[in-house]
Backbone as JSON Lines, residues from 0, in Angstrom:
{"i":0,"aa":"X","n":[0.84,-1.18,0.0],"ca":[0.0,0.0,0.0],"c":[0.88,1.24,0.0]}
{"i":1,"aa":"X","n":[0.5,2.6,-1.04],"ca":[1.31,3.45,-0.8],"c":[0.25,4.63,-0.28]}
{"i":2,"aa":"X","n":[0.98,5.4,0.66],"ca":[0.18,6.71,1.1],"c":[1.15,8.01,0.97]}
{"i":3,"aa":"X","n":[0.03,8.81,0.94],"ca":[0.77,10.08,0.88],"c":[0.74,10.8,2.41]}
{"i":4,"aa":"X","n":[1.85,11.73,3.01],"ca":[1.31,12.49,4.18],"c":[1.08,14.08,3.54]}
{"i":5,"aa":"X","n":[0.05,14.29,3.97],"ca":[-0.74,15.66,3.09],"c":[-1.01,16.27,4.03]}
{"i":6,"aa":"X","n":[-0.47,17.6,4.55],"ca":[-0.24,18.41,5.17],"c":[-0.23,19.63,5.17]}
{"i":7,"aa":"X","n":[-1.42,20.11,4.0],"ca":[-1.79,21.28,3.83],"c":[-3.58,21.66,3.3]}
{"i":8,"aa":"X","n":[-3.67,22.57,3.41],"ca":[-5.15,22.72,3.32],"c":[-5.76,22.15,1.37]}
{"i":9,"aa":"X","n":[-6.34,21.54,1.59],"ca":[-7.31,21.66,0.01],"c":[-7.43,22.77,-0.63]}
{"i":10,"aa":"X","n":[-7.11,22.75,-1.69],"ca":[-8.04,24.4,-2.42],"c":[-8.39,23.88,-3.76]}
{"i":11,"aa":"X","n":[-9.82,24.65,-3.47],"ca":[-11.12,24.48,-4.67],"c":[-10.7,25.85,-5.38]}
{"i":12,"aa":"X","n":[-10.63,25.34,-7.01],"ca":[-10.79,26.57,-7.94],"c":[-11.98,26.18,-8.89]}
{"i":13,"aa":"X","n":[-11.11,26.65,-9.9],"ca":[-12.29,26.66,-10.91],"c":[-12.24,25.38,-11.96]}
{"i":14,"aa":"X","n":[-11.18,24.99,-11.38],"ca":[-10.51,23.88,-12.65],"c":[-10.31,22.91,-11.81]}
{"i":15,"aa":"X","n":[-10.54,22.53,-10.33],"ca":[-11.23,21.36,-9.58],"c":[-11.48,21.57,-8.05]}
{"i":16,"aa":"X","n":[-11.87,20.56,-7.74],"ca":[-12.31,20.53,-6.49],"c":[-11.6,19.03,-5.95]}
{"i":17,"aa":"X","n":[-10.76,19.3,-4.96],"ca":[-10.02,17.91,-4.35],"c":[-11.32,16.74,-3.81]}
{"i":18,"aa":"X","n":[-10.3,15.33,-4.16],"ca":[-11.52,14.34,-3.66],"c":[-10.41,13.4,-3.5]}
{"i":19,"aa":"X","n":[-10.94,12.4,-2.61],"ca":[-9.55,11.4,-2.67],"c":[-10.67,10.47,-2.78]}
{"i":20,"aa":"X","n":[-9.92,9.34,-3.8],"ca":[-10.42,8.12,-4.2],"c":[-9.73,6.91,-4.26]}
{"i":21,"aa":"X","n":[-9.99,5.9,-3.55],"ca":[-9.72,4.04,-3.67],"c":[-8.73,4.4,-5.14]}
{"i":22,"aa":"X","n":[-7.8,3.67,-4.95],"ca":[-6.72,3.45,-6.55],"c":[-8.08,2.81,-7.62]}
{"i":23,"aa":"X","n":[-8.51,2.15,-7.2],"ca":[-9.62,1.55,-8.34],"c":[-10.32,2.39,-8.9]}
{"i":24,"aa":"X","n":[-10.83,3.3,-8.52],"ca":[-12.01,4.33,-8.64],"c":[-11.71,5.45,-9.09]}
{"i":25,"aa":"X","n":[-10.25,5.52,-9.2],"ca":[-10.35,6.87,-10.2],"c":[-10.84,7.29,-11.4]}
{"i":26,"aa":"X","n":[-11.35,8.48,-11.59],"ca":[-12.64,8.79,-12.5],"c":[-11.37,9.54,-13.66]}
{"i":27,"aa":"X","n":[-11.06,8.44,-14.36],"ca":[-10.19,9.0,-15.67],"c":[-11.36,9.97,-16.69]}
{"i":28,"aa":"X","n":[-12.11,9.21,-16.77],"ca":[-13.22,9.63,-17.25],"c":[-13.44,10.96,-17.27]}
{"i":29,"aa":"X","n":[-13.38,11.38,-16.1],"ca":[-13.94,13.08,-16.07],"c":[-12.48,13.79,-15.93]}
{"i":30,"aa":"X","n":[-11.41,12.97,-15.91],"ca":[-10.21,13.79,-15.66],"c":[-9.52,14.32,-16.88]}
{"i":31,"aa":"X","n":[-8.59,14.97,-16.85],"ca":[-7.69,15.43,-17.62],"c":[-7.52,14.33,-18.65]}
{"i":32,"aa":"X","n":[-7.17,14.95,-20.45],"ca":[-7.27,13.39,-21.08],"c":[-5.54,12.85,-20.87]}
{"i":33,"aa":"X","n":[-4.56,13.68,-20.48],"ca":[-3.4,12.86,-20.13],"c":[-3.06,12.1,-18.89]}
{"i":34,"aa":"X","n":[-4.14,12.46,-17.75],"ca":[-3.99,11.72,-16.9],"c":[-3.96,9.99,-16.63]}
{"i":35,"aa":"X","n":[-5.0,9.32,-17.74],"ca":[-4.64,8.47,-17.15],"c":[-3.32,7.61,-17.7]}
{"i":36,"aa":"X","n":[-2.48,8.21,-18.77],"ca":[-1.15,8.26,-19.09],"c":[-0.5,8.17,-17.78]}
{"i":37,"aa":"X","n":[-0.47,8.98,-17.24],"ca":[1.02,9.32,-16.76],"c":[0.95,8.89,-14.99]}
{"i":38,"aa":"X","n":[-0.93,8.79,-14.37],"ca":[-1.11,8.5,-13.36],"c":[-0.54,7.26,-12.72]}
{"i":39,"aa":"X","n":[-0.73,6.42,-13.72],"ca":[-0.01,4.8,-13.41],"c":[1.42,4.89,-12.62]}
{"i":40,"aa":"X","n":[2.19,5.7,-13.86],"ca":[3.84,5.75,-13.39],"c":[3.91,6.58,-11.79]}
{"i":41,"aa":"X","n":[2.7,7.52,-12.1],"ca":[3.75,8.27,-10.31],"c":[2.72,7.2,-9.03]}
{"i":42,"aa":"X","n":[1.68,6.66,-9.68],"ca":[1.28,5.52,-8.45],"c":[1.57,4.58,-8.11]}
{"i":43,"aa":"X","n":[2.6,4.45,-9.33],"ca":[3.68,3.24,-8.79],"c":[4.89,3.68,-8.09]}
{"i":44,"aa":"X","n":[5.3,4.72,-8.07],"ca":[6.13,5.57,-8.05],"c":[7.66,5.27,-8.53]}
{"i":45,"aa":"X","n":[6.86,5.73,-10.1],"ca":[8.28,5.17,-10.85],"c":[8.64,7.08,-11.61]}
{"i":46,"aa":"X","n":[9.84,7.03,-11.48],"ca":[10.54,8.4,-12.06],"c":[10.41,8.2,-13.57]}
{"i":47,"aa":"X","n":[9.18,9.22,-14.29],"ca":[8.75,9.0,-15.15],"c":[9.13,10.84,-16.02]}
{"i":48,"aa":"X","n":[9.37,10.55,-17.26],"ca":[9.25,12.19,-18.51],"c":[8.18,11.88,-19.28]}
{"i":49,"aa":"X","n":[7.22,12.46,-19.09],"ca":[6.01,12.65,-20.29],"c":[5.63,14.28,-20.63]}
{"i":50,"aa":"X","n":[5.81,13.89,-22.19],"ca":[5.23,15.03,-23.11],"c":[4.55,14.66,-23.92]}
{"i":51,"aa":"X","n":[3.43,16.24,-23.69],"ca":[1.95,15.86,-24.45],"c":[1.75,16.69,-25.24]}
{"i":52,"aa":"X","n":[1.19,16.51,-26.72],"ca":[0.71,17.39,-27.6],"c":[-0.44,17.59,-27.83]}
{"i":53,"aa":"X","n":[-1.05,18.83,-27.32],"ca":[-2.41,18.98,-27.25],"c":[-3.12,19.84,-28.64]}
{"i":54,"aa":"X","n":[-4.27,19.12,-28.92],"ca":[-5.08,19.96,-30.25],"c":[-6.23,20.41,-29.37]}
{"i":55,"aa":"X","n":[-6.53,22.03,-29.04],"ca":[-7.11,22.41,-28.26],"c":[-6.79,22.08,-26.56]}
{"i":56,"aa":"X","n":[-7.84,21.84,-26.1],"ca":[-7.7,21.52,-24.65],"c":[-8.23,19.97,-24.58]}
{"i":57,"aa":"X","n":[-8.45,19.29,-25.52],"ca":[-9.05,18.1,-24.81],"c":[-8.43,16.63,-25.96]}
{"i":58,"aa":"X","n":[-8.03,17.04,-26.87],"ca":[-7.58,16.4,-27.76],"c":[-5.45,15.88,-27.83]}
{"i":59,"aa":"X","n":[-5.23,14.48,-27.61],"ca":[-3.67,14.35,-27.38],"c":[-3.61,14.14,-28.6]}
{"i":60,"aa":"X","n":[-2.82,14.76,-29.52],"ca":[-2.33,14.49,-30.64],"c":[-1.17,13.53,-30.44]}
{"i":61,"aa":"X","n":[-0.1,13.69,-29.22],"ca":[1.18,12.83,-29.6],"c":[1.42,12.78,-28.58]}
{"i":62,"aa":"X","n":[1.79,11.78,-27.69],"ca":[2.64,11.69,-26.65],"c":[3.52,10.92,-26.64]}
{"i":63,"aa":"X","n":[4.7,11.18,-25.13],"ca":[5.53,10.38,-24.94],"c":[5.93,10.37,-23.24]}
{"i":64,"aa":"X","n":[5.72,8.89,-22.8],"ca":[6.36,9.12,-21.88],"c":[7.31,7.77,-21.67]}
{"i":65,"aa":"X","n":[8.18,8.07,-20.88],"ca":[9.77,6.91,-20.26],"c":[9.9,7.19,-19.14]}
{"i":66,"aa":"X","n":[10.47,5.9,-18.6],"ca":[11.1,6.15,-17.54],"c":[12.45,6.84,-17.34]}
{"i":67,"aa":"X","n":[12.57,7.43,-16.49],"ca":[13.8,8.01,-16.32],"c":[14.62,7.59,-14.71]}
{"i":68,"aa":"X","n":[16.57,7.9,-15.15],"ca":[16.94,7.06,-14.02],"c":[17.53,8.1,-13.45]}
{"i":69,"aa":"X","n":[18.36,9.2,-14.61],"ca":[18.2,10.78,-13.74],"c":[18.28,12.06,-14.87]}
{"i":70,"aa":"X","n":[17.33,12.69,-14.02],"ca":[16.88,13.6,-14.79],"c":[17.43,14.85,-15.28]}
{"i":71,"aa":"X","n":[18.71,14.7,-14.81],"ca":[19.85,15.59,-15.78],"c":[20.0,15.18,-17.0]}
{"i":72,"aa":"X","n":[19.39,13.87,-17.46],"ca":[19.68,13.43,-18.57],"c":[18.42,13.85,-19.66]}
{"i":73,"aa":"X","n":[17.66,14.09,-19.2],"ca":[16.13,14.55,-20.49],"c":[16.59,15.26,-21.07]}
{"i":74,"aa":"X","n":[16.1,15.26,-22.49],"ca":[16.04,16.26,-23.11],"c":[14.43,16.98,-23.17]}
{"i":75,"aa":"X","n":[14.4,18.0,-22.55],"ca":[13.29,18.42,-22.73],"c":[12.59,19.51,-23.76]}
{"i":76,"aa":"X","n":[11.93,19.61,-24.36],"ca":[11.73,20.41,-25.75],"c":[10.95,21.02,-25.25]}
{"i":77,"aa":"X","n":[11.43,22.26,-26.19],"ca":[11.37,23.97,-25.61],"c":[9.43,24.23,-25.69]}
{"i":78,"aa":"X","n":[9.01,25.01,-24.99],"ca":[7.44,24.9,-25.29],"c":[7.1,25.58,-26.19]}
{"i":79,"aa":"X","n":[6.42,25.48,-26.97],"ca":[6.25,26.66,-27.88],"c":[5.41,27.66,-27.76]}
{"i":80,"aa":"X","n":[4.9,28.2,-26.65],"ca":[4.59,29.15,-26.16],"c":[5.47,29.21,-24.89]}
{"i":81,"aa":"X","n":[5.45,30.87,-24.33],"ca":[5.6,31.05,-23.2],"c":[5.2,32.36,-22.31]}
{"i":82,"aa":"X","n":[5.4,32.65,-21.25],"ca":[4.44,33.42,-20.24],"c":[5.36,34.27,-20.19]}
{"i":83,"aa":"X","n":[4.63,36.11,-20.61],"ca":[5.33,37.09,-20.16],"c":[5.17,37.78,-19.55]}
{"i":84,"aa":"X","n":[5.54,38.52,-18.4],"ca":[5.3,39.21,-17.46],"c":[4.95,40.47,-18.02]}
């Protein structure tokens, strides 16, 4: 069995509301469409690189994810957007 110790308050936005669920029961369904990609690897807790190519917000055009053994080694590709102050 793995647990987490969670030690800070919940916060509800607009883009979710915290819920904790049985490993069985997670609702991929209503989640993010890369989640249930990449959820497996950190619930196993394996050191994982995934990149996702999104068409709009709900559509994966391409992904990739590996395991990784250290992460000085990724190559990570540049985003093609970015945030300016």
């Amino acid at each position: 069995m793995y647990s987490i110790v969670y030690n800070c308050d919940d916060i509800v936005c607009a883009e979710m509301r915290p819920h904790w669920y049985k490993l069985d029961d997670i609702p991929f369904d209503s989640m993010w469409a890369d989640d249930s990609f990449w959820f497996p690897w950190m619930l196993a807790d394996k050191p994982f690189y995934g990149y996702f190519k999104y068409r709009g917000m709900d559509t994966i055009v391409s992904h990739e994810i590996s395991s990784v053994v250290d992460f000085k080694s990724v190559d990570i590709p540049k985003c093609p957007f970015h945030l300016v102050n």
